[in-house]
ZAMARGU-4260 file (C-alpha; in steps of 0.2 Angstrom, whole numbers, plus 5000, padded with zeros to 4 digits):
<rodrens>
0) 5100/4986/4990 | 5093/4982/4972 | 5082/4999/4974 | 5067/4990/4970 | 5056/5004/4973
5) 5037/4998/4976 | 5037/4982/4971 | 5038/4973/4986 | 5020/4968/4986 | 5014/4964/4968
10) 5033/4957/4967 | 5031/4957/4946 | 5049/4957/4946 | 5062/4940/4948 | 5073/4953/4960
15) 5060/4955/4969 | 5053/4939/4970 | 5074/4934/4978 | 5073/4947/4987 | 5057/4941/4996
20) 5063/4924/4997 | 5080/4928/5005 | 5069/4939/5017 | 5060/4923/5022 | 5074/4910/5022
25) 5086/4921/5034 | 5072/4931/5043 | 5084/4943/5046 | 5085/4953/5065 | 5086/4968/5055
30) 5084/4974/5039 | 5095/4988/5031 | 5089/4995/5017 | 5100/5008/5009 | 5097/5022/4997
35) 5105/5037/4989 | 5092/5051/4986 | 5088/5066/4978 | 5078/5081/4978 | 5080/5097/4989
40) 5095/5096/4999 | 5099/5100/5017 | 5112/5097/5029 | 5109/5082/5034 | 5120/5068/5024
45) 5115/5052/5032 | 5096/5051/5036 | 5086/5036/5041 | 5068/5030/5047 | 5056/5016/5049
50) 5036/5015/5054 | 5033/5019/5072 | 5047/5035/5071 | 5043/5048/5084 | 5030/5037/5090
55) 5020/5036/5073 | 5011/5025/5061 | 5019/5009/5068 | 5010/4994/5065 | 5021/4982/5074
60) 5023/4992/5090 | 5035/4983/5100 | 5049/4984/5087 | 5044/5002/5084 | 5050/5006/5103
65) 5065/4996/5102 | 5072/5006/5087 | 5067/5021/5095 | 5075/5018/5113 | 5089/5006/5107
70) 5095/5009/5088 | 5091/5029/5086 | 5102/5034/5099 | 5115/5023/5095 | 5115/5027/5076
75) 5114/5046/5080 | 5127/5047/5093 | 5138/5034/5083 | 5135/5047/5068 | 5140/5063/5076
80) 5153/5057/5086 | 5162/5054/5069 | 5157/5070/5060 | 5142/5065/5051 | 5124/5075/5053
85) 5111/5059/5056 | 5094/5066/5053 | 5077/5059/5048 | 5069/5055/5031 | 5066/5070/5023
90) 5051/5073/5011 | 5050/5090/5005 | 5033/5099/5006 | 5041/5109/4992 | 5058/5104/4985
95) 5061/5122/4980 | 5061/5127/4999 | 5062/5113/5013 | 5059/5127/5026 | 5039/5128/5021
100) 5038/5110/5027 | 5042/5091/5028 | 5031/5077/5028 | 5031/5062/5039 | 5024/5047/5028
105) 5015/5031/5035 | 5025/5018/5024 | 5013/5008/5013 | 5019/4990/5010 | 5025/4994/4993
110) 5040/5000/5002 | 5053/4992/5011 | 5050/5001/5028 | 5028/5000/5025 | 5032/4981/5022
115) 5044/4977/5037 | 5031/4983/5048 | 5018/4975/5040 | 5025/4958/5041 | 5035/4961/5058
120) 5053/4963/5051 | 5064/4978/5059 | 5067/4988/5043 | 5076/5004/5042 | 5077/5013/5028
125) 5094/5024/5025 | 5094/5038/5015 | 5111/5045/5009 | 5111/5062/4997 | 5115/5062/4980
130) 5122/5079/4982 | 5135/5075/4996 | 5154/5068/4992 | 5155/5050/4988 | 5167/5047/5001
135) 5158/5058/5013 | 5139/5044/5011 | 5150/5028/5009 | 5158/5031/5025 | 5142/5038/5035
140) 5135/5023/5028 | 5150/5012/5036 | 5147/5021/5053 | 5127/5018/5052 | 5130/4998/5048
145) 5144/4997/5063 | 5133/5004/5075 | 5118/4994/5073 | 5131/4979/5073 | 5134/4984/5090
150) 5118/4990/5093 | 5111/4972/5089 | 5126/4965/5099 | 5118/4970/5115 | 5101/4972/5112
155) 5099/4959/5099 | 5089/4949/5111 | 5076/4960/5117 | 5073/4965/5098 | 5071/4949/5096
160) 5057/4945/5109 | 5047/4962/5103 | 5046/4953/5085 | 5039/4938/5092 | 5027/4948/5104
165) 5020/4958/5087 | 5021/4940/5078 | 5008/4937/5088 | 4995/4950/5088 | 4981/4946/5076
170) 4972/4963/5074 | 4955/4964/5068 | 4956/4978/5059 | 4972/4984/5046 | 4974/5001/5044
175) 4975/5006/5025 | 4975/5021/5013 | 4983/5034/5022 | 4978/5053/5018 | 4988/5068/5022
180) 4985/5077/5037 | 4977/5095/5034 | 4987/5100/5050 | 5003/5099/5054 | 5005/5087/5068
185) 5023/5091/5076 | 5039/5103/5070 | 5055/5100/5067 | 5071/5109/5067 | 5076/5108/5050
190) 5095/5113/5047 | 5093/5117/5029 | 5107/5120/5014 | 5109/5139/5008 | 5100/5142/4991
195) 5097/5155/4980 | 5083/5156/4966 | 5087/5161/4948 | 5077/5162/4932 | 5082/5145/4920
200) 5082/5150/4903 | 5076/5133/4900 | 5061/5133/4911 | 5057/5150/4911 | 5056/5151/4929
205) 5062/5154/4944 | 5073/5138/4949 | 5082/5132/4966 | 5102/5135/4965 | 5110/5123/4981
210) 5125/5133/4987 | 5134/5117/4997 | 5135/5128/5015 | 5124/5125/5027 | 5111/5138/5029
215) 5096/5143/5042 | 5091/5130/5056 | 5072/5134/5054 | 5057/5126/5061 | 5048/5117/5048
220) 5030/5111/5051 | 5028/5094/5049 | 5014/5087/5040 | 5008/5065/5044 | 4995/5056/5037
225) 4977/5048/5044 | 4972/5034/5039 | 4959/5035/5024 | 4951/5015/5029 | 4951/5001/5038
230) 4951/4982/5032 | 4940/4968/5042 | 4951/4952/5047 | 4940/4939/5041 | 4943/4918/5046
235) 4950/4917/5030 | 4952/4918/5010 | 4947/4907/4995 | 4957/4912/4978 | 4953/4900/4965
240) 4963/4890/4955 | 4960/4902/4941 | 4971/4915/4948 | 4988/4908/4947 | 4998/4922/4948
245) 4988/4928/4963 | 4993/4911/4972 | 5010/4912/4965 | 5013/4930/4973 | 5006/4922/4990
250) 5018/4908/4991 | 5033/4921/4987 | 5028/4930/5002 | 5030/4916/5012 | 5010/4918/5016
255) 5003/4900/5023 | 4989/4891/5015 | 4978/4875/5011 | 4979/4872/4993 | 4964/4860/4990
260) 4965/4843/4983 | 4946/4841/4976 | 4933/4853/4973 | 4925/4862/4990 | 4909/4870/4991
265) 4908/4884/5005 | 4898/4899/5009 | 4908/4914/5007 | 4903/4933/5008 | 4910/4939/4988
270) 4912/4959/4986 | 4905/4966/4970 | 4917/4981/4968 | 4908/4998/4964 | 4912/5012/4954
275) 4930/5005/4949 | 4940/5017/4940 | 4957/5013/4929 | 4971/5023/4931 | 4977/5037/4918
280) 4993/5032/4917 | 5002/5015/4916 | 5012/5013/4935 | 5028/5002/4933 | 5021/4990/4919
285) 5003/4990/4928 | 4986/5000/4925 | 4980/5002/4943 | 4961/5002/4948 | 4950/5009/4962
290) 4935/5008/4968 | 4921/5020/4978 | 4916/5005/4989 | 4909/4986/4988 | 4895/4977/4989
295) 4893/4961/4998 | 4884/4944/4992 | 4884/4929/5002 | 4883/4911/4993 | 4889/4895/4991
300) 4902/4893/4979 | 4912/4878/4974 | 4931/4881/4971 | 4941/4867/4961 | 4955/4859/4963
305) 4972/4869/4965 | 4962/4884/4975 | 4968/4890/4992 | 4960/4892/5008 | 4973/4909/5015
310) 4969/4906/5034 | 4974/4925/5044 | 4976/4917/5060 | 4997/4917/5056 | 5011/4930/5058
315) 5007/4937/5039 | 4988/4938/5041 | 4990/4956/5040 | 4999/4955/5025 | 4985/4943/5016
320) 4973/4956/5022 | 4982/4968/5012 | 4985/4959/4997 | 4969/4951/4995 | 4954/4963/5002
325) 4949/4974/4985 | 4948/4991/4994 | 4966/4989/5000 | 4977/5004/4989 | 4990/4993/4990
330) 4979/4975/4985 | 4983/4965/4971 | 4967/4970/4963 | 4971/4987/4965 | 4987/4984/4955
335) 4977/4978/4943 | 4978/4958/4945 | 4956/4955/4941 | 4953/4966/4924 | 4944/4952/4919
340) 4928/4955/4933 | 4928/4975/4926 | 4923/4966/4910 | 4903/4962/4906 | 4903/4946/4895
345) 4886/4944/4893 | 4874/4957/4885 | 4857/4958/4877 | 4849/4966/4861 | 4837/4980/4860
350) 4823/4971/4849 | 4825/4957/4864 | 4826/4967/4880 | 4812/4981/4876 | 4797/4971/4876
355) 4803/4960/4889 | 4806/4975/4899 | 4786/4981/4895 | 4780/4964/4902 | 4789/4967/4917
360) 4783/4984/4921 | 4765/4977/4918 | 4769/4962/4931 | 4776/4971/4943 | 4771/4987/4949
365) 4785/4988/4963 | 4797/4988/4947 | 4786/5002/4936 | 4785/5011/4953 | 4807/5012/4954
370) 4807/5015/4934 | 4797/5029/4936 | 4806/5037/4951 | 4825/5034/4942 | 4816/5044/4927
375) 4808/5059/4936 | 4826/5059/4949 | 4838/5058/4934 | 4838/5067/4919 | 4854/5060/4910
380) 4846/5043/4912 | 4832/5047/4905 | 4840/5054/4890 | 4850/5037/4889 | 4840/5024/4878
385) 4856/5012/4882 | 4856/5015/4902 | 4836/5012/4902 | 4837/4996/4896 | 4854/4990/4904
390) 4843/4995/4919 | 4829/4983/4915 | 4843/4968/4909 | 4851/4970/4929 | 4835/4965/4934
395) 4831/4948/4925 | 4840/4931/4927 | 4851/4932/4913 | 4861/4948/4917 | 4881/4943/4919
400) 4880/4936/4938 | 4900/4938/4939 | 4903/4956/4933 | 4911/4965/4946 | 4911/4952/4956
405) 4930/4950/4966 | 4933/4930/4964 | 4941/4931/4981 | 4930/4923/4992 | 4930/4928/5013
410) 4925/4917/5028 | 4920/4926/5040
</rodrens>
């Protein structure tokens, strides 16, 4: 494991980038990925999951219920009947007291597990603790690896039929942007780690002290996720020629496409991305955007030489949903691959745009009737001499066509 942490779909980084290429050359019957964590402790000290756990989140389904019948027994009884205490992920609701809760993620694709499911590979992510005994995680590890040897051994082949079946599905919608759920949606008994609390003279506060004993088995709610969106599957996606990097990221994924020879014109739908927002804070060498929705304009637009056409209709369909649709929190634009459409290039000066914005209202009574409505509805507007006339300049010819506009084109 290279612990390359939430780069598996921007793939910015050369590791990565083999990583994902060794992915597609061995297509791998099972994917390992293994971890040593952190955080609040418990008595676990070789924990594991994958989408689809306890019946949740799992996009590829099949593969879901053959690590659930076939590898999870396996591993836990293999586990336990060597000394070690297998458990599942554990995410703290609070780190200073596990017992108040755990959460039970739906793996976004910027994760190995989230990814895996996404484009059908059986991935499992181990989780070993930082605090245990060296010798104590290398050899729970040891056990975990032999056992899904053995577990592949004699199930290897109906594992392999259930990620050709969900190879095949082509669903028309991808879920996206999970939320946590208000509620809890199951319980768990949590065997926790004994702690103590004492004031740090550092923080000033009260700060968690893990004893090494176990402690309390308790039952901890445990709080999932909904999803927050769903993304149509259209026919298929046009990504011009002037956005290398986007095509180069396509092609380390393995995603097939028709990289055209000679100029195409073809009517796409284009979404104009509404109410983006740039991230506060810079996320692993990237300023992230988002949006509060999209607008849609169909037209004809001619893309050059060296675009592709990105057909969904193959296994990673799904994935080029997810990496190409805008409101995707997990999209190449949201990882801030298209600054360039968030900026206007085209503007107009106030000596020019205030009569011309006069002769319209006298020419067009629908428009003075609108003008007059945004001014009596909107007080901040009204006070904005800048926002009056930007208002009048979106509504001649000679406002910037392309601001906002997502170059990404779907056929639909």
């Amino acid at each position: 494991n290279l612990n390359l942490n939430r780069d598996y779909v921007k793939a910015d980084s050369p590791e990565m980038r083999a990583m994902l290429g060794l992915l597609r050359s061995v297509d791998p019957t099972l994917y390992l990925d293994l971890h040593v964590t952190d955080g609040a402790d418990y008595a676990y000290d070789v924990t594991y999951g994958y989408e689809g756990w306890d019946g949740r989140y799992g996009r590829s389904t099949r593969i879901a219920a053959w690590l659930e019948s076939t590898l999870r027994p396996a591993l836990d009884a293999g586990l336990t009947r060597q000394g070690h205490v297998p458990g599942p992920l554990v995410f703290a609701a609070d780190d200073q007291d596990p017992a108040k809760g755990v959460a039970h993620f739906a793996g976004t694709p910027r994760f190995s597990t989230g990814y895996g499911d996404l484009t059908r590979i059986p991935t499992v992510l181990v989780e070993n603790h930082s605090l245990k005994p060296y010798r104590q995680r290398v050899l729970g590890t040891y056990v975990l690896l032999e056992e899904s040897l053995k577990a592949l051994a004699t199930g290897g082949a109906a594992l392999k039929a259930a990620v050709a079946a969900d190879r095949a599905e082509r669903p028309a919608e991808v879920a996206s942007g999970w939320r946590p759920s208000e509620q809890p949606v199951d319980t768990w008994r949590f065997r926790t780690i004994a702690n103590e609390r004492r004031v740090s003279p550092i923080t000033g506060r009260e700060e968690v002290i893990w004893l090494g004993r176990e402690g309390p088995t308790v039952d901890a709610p445990v709080f999932g996720q909904t999803p927050g969106a769903t993304l149509p599957r259209p026919t298929a996606y046009w990504v011009p020629v002037t956005k290398p990097e986007v095509i180069e990221r396509l092609r380390a994924h393995g995603i097939a496409f028709e990289t055209l020879t000679e100029p195409r014109t073809v009517s796409v739908t284009l979404l104009r991305v509404e109410g983006p927002r740039l991230a506060s804070s810079v996320n692993e060498g990237r300023v992230g955007v988002t949006i509060q929705g999209v607008g849609e304009v169909v037209r004809e637009e001619t893309f050059p030489a060296g675009s592709v056409r990105v057909p969904t209709d193959q296994p990673l369909g799904d994935l080029a949903v997810v990496m190409l649709d805008p409101r995707s929190p997990d999209g190449l634009f949201a990882w801030g691959f298209f600054p360039e459409i968030l900026q206007r290039t085209e503007y107009v000066e106030a000596y020019f745009m205030a009569p011309l914005a006069e002769r319209m209202l006298r020419d067009d009574p629908a428009l003075k009737a609108a003008y007059e409505a945004k001014l009596a509805s909107d007080p901040a507007f009204a006070a904005d001499a800048d926002a009056r006339l930007a208002w009048f300049y979106e509504r001649t010819p000679y406002y910037d066509a392309r601001f906002r506009l997502y170059p990404v084109g779907l056929e639909r």
